[in-house]
N, CA, C, O and CB atoms as a CASP TS submission, in Angstrom:
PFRMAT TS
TARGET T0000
AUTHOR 0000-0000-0000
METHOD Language model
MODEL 1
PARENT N/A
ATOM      1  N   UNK     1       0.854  -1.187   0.000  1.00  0.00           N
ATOM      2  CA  UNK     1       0.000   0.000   0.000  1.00  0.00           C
ATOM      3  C   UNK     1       0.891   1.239   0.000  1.00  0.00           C
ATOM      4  O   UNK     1       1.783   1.460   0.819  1.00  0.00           O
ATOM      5  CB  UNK     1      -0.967   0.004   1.233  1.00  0.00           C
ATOM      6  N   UNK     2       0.484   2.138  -1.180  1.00  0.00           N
ATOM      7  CA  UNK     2       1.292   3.088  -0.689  1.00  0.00           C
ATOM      8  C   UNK     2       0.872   4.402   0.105  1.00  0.00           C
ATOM      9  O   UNK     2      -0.248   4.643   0.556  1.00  0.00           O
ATOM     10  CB  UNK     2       1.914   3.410  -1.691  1.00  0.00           C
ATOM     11  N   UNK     3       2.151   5.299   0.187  1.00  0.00           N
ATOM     12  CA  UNK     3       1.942   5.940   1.175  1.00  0.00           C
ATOM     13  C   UNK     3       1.116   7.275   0.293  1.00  0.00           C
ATOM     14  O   UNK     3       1.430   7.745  -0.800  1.00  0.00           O
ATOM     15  CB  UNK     3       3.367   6.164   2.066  1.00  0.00           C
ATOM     16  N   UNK     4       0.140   7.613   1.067  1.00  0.00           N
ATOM     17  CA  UNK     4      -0.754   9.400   0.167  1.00  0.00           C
ATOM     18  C   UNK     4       0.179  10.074   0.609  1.00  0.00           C
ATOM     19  O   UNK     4       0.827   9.989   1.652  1.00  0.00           O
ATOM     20  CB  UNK     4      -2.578  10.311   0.741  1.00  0.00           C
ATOM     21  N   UNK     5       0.245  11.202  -0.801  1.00  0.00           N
ATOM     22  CA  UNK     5       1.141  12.109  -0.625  1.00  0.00           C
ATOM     23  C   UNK     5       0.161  13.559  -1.346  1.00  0.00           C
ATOM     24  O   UNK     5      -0.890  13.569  -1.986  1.00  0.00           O
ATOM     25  CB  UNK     5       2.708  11.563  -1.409  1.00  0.00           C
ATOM     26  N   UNK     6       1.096  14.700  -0.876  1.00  0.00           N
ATOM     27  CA  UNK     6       0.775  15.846  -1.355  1.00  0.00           C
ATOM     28  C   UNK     6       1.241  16.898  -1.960  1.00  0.00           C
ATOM     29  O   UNK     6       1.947  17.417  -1.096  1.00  0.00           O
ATOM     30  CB  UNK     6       0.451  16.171  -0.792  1.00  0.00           C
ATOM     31  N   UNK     7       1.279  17.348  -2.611  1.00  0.00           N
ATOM     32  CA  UNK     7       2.014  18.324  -3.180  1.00  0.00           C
ATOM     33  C   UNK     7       2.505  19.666  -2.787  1.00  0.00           C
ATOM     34  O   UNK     7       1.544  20.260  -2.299  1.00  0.00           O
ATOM     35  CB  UNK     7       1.499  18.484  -4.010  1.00  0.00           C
ATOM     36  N   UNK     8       3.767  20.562  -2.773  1.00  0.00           N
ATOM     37  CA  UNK     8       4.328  21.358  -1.873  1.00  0.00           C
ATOM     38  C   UNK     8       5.045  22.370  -3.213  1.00  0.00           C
ATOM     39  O   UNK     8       5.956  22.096  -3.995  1.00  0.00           O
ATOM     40  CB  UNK     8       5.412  20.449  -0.637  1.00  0.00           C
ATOM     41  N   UNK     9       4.291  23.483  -3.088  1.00  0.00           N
ATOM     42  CA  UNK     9       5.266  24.539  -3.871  1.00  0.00           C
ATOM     43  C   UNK     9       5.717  25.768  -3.471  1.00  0.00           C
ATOM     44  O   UNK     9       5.057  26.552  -2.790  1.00  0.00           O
ATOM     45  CB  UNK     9       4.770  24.907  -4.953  1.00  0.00           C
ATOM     46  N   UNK    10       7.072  25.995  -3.968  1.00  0.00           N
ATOM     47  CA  UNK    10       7.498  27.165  -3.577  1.00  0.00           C
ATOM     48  C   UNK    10       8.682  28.145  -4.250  1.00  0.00           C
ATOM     49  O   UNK    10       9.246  27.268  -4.905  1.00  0.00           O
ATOM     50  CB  UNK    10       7.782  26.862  -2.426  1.00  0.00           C
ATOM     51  N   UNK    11       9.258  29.068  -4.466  1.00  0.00           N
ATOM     52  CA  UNK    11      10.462  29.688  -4.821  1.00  0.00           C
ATOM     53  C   UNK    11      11.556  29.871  -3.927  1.00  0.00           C
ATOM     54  O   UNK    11      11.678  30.264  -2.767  1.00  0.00           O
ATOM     55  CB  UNK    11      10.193  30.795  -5.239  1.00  0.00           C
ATOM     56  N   UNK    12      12.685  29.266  -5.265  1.00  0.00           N
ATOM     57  CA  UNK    12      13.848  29.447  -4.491  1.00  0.00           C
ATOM     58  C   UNK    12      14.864  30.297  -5.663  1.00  0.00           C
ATOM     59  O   UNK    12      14.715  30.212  -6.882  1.00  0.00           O
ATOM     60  CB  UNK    12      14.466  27.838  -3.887  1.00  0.00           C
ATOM     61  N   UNK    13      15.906  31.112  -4.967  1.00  0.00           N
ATOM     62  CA  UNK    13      16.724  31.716  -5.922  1.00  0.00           C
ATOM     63  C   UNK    13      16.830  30.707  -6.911  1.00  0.00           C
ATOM     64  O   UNK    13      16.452  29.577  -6.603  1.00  0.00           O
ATOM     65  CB  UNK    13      18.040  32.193  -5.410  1.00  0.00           C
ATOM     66  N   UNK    14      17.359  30.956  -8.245  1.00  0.00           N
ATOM     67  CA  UNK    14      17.690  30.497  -9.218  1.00  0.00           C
ATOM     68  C   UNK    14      18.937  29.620  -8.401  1.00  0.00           C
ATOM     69  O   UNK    14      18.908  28.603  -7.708  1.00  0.00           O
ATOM     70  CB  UNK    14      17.920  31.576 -10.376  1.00  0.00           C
ATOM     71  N   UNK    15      19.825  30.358  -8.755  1.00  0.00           N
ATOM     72  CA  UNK    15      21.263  29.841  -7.866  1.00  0.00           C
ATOM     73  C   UNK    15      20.980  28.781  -7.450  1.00  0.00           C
ATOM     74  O   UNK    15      21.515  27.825  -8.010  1.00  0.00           O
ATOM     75  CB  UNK    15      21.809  30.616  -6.613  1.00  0.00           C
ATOM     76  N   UNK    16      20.150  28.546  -6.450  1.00  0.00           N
ATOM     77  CA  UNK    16      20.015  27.208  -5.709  1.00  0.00           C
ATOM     78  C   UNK    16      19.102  26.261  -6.001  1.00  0.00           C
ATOM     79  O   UNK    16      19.058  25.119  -5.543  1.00  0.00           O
ATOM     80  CB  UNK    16      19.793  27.379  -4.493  1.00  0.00           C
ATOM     81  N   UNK    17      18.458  26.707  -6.687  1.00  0.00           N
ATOM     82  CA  UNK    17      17.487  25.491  -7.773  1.00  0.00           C
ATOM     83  C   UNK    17      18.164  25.205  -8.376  1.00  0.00           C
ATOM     84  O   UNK    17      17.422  24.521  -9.081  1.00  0.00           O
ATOM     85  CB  UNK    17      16.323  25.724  -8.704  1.00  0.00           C
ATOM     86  N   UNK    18      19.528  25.050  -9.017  1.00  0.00           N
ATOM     87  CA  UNK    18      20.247  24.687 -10.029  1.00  0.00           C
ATOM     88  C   UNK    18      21.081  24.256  -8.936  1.00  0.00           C
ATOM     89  O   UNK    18      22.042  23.988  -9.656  1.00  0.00           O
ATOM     90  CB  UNK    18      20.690  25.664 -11.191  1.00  0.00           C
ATOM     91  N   UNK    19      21.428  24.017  -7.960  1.00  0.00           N
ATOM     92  CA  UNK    19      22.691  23.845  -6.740  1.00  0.00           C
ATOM     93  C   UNK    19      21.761  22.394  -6.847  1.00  0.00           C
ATOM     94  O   UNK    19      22.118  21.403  -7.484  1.00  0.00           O
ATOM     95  CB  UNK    19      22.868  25.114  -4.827  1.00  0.00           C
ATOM     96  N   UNK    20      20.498  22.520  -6.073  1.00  0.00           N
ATOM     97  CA  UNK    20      19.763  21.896  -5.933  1.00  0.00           C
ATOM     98  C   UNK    20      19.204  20.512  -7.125  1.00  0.00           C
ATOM     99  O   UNK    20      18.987  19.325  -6.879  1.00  0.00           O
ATOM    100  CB  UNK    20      19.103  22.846  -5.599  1.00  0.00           C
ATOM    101  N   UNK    21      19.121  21.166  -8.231  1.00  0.00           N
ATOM    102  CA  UNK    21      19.453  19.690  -9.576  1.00  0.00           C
ATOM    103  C   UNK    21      20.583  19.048  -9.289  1.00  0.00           C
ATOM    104  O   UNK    21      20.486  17.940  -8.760  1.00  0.00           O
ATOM    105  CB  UNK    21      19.781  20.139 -11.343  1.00  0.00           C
ATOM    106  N   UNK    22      21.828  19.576  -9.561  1.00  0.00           N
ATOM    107  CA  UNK    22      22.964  18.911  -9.707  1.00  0.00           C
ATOM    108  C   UNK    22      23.364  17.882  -8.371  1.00  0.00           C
ATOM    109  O   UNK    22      23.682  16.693  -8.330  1.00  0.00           O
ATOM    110  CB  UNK    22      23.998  20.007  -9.987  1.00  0.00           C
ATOM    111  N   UNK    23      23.193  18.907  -7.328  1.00  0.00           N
ATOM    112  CA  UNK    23      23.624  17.658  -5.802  1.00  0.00           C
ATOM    113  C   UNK    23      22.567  16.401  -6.451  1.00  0.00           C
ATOM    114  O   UNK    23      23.163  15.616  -7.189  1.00  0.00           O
ATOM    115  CB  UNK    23      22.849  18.405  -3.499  1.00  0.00           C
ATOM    116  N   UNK    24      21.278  16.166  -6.284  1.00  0.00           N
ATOM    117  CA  UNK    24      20.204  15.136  -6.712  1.00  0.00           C
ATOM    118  C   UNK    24      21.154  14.210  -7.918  1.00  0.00           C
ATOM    119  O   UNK    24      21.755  13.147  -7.761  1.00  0.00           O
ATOM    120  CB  UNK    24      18.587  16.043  -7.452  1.00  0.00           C
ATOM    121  N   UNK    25      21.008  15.113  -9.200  1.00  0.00           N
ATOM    122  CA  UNK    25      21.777  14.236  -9.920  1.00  0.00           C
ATOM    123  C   UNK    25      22.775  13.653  -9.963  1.00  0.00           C
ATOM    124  O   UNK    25      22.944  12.606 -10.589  1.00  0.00           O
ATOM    125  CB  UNK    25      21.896  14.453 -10.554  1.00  0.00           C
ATOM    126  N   UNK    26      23.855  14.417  -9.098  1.00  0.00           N
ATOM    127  CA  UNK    26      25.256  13.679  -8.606  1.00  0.00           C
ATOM    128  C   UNK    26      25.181  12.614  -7.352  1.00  0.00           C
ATOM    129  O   UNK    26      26.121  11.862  -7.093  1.00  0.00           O
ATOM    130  CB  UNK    26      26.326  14.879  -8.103  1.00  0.00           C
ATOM    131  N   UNK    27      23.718  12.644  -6.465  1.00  0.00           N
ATOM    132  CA  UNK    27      23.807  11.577  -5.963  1.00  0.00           C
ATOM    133  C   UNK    27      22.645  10.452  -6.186  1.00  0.00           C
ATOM    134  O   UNK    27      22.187   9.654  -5.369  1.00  0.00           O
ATOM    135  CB  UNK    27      24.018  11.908  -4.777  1.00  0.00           C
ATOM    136  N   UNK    28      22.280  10.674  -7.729  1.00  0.00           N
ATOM    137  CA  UNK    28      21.233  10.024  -8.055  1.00  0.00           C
ATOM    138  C   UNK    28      20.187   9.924  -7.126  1.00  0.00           C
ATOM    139  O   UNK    28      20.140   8.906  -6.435  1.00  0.00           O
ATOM    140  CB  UNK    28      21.576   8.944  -8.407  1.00  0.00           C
ATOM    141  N   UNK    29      19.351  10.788  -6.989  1.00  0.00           N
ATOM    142  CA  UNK    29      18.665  10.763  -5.757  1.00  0.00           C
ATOM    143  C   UNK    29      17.109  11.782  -6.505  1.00  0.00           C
ATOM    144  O   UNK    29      17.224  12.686  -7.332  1.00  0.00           O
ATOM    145  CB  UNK    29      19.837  11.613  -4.223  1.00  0.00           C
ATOM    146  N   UNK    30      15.987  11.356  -6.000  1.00  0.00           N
ATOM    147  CA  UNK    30      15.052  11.922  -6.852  1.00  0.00           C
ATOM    148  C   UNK    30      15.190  13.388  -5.809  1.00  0.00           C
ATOM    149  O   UNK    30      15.774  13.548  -4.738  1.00  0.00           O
ATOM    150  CB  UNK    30      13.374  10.951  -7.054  1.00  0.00           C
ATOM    151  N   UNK    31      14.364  14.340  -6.673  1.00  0.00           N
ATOM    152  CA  UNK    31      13.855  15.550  -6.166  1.00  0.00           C
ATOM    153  C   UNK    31      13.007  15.567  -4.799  1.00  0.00           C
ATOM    154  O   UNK    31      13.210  16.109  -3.712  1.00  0.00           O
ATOM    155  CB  UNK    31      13.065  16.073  -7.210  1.00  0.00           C
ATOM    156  N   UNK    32      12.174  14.912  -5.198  1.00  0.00           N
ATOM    157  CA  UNK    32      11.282  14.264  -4.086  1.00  0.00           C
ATOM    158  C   UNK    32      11.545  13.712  -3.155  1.00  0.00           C
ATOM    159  O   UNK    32      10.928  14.018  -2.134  1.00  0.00           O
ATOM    160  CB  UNK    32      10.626  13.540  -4.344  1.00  0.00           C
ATOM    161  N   UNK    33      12.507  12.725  -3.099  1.00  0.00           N
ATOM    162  CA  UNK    33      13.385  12.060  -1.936  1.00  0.00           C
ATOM    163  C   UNK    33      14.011  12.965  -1.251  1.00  0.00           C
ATOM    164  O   UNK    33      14.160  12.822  -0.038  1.00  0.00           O
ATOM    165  CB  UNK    33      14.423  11.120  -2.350  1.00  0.00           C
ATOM    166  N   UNK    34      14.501  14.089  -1.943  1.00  0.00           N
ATOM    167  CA  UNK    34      15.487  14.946  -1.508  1.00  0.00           C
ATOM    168  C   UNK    34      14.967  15.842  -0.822  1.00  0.00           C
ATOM    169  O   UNK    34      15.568  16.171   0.201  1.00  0.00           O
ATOM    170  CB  UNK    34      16.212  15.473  -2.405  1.00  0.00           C
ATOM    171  N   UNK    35      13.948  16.382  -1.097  1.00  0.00           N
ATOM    172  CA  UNK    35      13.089  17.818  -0.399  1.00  0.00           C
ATOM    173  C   UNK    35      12.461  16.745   0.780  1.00  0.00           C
ATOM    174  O   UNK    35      12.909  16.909   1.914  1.00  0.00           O
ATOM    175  CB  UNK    35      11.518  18.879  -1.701  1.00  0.00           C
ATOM    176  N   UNK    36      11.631  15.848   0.617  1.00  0.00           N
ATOM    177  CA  UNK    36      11.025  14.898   1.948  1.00  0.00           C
ATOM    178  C   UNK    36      12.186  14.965   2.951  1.00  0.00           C
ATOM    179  O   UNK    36      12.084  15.402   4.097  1.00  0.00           O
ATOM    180  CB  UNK    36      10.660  13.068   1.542  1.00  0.00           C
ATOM    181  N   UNK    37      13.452  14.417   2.310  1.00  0.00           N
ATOM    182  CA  UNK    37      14.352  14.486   3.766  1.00  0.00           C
ATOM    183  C   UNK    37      14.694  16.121   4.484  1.00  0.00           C
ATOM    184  O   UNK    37      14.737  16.479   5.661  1.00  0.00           O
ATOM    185  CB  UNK    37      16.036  13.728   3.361  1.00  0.00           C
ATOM    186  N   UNK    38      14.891  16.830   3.270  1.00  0.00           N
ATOM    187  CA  UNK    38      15.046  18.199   3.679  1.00  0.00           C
ATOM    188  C   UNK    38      13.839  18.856   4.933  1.00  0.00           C
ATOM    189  O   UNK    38      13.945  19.131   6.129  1.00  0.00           O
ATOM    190  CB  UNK    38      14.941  19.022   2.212  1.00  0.00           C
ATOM    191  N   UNK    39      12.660  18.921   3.892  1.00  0.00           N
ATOM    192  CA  UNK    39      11.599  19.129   5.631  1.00  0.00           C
ATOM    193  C   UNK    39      11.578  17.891   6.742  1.00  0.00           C
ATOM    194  O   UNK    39      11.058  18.113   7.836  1.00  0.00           O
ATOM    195  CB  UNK    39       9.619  19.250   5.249  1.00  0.00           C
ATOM    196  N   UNK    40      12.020  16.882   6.519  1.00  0.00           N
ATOM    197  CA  UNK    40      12.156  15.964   8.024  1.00  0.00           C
ATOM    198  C   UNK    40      13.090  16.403   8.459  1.00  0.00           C
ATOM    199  O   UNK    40      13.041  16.334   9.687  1.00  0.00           O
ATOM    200  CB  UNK    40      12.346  14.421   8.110  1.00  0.00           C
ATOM    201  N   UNK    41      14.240  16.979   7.997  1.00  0.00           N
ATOM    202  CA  UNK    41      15.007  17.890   8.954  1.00  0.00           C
ATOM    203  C   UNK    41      15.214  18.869   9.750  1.00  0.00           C
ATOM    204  O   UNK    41      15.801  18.948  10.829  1.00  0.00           O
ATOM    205  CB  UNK    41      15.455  18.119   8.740  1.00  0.00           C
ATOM    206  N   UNK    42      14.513  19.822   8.921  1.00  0.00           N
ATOM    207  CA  UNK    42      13.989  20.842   8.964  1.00  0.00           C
ATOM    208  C   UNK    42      12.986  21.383  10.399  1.00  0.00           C
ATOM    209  O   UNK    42      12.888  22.433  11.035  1.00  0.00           O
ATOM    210  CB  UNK    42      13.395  20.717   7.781  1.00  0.00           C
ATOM    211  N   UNK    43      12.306  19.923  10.465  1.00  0.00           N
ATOM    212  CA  UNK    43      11.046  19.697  11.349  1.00  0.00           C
ATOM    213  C   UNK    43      12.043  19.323  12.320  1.00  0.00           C
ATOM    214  O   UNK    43      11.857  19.895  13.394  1.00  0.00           O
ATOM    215  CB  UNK    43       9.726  18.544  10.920  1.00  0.00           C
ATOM    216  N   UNK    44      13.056  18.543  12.300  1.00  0.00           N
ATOM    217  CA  UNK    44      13.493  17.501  13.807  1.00  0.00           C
ATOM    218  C   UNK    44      14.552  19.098  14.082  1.00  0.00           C
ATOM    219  O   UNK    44      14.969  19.204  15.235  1.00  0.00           O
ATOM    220  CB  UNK    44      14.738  15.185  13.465  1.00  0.00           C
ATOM    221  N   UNK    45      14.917  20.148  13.178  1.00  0.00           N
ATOM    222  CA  UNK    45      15.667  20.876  14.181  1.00  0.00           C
ATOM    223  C   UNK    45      14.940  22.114  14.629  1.00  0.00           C
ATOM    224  O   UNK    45      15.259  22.712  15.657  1.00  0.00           O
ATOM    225  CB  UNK    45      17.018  21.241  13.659  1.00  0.00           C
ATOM    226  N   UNK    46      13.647  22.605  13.589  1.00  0.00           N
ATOM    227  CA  UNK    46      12.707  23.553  14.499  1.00  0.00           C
ATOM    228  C   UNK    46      11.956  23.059  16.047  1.00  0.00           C
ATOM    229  O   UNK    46      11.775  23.765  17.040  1.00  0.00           O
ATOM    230  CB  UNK    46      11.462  23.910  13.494  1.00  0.00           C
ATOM    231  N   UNK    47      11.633  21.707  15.860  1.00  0.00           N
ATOM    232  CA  UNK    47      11.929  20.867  17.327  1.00  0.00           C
ATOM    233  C   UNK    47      12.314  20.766  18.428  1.00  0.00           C
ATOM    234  O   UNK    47      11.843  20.780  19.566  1.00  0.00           O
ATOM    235  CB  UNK    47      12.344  20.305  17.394  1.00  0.00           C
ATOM    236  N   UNK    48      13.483  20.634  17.831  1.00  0.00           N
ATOM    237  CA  UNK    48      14.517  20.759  19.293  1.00  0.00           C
ATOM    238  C   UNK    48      14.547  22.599  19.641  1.00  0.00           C
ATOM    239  O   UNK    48      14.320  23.101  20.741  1.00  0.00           O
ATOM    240  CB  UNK    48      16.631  20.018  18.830  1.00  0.00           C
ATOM    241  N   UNK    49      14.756  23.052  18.867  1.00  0.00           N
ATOM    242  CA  UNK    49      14.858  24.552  19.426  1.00  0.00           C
ATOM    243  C   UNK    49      13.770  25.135  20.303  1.00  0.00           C
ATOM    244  O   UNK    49      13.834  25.948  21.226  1.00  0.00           O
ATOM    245  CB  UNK    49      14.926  25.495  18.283  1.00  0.00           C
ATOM    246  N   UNK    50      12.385  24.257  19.557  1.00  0.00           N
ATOM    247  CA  UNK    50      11.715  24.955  20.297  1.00  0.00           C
ATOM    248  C   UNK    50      11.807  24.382  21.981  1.00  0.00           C
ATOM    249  O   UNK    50      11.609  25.064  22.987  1.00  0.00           O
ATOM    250  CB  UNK    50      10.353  24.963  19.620  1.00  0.00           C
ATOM    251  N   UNK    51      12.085  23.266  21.929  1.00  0.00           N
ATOM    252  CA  UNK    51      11.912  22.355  22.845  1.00  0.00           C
ATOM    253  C   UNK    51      13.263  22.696  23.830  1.00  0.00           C
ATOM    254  O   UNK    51      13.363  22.378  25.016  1.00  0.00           O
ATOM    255  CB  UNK    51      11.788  20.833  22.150  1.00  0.00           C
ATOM    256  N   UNK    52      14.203  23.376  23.074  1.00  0.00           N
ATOM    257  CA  UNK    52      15.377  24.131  24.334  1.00  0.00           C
ATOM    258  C   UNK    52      14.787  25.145  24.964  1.00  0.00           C
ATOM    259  O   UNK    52      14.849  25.341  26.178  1.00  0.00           O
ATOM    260  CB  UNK    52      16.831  24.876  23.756  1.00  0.00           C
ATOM    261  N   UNK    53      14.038  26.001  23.943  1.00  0.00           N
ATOM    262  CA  UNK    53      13.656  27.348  24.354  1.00  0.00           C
ATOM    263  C   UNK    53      12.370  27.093  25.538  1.00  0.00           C
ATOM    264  O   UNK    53      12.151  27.804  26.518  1.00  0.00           O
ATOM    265  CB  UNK    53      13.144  28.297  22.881  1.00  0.00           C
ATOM    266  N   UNK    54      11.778  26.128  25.207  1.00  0.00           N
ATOM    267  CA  UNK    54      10.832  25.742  26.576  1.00  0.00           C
ATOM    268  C   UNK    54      10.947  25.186  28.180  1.00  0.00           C
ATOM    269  O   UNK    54      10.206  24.988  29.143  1.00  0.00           O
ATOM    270  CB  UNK    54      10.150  24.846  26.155  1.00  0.00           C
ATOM    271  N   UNK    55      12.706  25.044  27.725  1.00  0.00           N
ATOM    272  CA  UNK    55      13.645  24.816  28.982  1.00  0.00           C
ATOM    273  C   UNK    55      14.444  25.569  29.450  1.00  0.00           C
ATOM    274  O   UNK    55      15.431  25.309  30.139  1.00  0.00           O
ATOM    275  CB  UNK    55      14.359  23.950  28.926  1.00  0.00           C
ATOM    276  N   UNK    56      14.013  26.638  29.062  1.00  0.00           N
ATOM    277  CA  UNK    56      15.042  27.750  29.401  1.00  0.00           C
ATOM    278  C   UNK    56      14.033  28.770  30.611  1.00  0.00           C
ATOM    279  O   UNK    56      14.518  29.777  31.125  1.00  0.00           O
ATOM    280  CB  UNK    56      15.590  28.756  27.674  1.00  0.00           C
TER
END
């Protein structure tokens, strides 16, 4: 079964949309794979910050 998914758009400088092809293609890695891990990161370090700042 697979997993539902949704669609996510947005702008980024040129510069780094093209930074952004080449890393993918140099590590054979889809777009999609690549941005999914990017916001799971994204998410696990807005996270913790918030989660320091609630210990402070």
């Amino acid at each position: 079964m697979s997993e539902e998914t949704r669609e996510v758009r947005g702008r980024l400088p040129k510069d780094l949309k093209i930074a952004f092809e080449i890393a993918c293609a140099r590590l054979e890695l889809t777009q999609t794979a690549a941005l999914e891990e990017a916001v799971r990161d994204w998410l696990r370090k807005k996270e913790s910050s918030e989660k320091q700042r609630q210990q402070e």
